[in-house]
Phi, psi and omega in degrees: 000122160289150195254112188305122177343135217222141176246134146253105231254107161268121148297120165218063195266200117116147160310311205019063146345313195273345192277321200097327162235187178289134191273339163308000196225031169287134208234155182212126169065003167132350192234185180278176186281333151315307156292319185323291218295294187317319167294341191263340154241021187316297184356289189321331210259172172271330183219179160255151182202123193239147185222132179178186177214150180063006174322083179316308199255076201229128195295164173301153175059355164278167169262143179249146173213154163284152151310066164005299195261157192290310171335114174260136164190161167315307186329276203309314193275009169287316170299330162297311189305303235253030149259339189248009204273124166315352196235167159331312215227147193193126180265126170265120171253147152292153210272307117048312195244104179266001179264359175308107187283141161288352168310280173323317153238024147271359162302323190281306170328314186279326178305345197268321168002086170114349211247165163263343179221135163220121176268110181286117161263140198216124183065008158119333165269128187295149179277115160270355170254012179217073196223179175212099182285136165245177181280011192257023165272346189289320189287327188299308174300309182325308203254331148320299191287317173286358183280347185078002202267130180250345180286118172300323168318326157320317174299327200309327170286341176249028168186140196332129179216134176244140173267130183260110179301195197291321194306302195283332158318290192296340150281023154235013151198097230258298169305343157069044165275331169316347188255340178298148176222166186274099169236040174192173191270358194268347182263334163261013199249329137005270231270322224263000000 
């Protein structure tokens, strides 16, 4: 069966306070984290898509879009990706989480038939950055967000969603490295 064409949307957003810089401007094995990301999943994808402001840094040939809405969240930036995305279906990642397996996500992928969200729960909480959106989720953010509500988890009652428990996680990432992300300069020396 073929598997329908999919965009892969890097969040590179974020205050990111505890790092202290943009976390868009992390470097992991010599390169920047962008780059990181986009080589380890591109494969999967028809494109790349980065949703941020102010970006230094961008590999060749992905795309970039801003946040559409004034509001900063994750929320807004899934709105930005899956407004500006070519395709129907988009895994939205933090650009913070560079451990991302590709095993895992093309498992999430094959999942989405039919569905507008598939959510990894993991330890008991959903990953909503290491997910797969469809664009027919846009009017569902749109009425959130003037509503002021920012929690990506919010979306989830109002539109077909499948949760992939922990058990089907851990067979494509047994270590559940894929949910880590970097949020201080002490996680990257960590990590190296």
């Amino acid at each position: 069966m073929t598997r329908e064409p999919a965009t892969l949307l890097i969040l590179a957003g974020g205050e990111s306070k505890r790092m202290g810089f943009p976390k868009h401007q992390l470097t992991l094995d010599g390169r920047d984290i962008l780059t990181h990301l986009h080589g380890r999943l591109c494969h999967l994808f028809v494109e790349t898509l980065v949703v941020g402001r102010d970006l230094d840094v961008v590999p060749e040939g992905v795309r970039v879009t801003e946040d559409r809405l004034i509001a900063r969240s994750p929320l807004v930036g899934i709105h930005g990706g899956l407004s500006a995305s070519r395709t129907n279906l988009t895994f939205v990642v933090a650009c913070d989480m560079p451990y991302v397996k590709p095993r895992l996500v093309e498992f999430l992928l094959s999942q989405a038939e039919g569905i507008d969200v598939v959510v990894p729960v993991v330890r008991g909480y959903y990953e909503p950055l290491c997910a797969i959106y469809r664009t027919s989720c846009v009017q569902s953010i749109e009425r959130l967000i003037a509503r002021g509500t920012l929690k990506v988890s919010e979306l989830y009652p109002l539109v077909n969603v499948h949760e992939v428990d922990e058990e089907q996680v851990r067979l494509h990432d047994s270590c559940l490295r894929s949910f880590a992300n970097l949020n201080a300069p002490a996680e990257i020396k960590e990590a190296a």
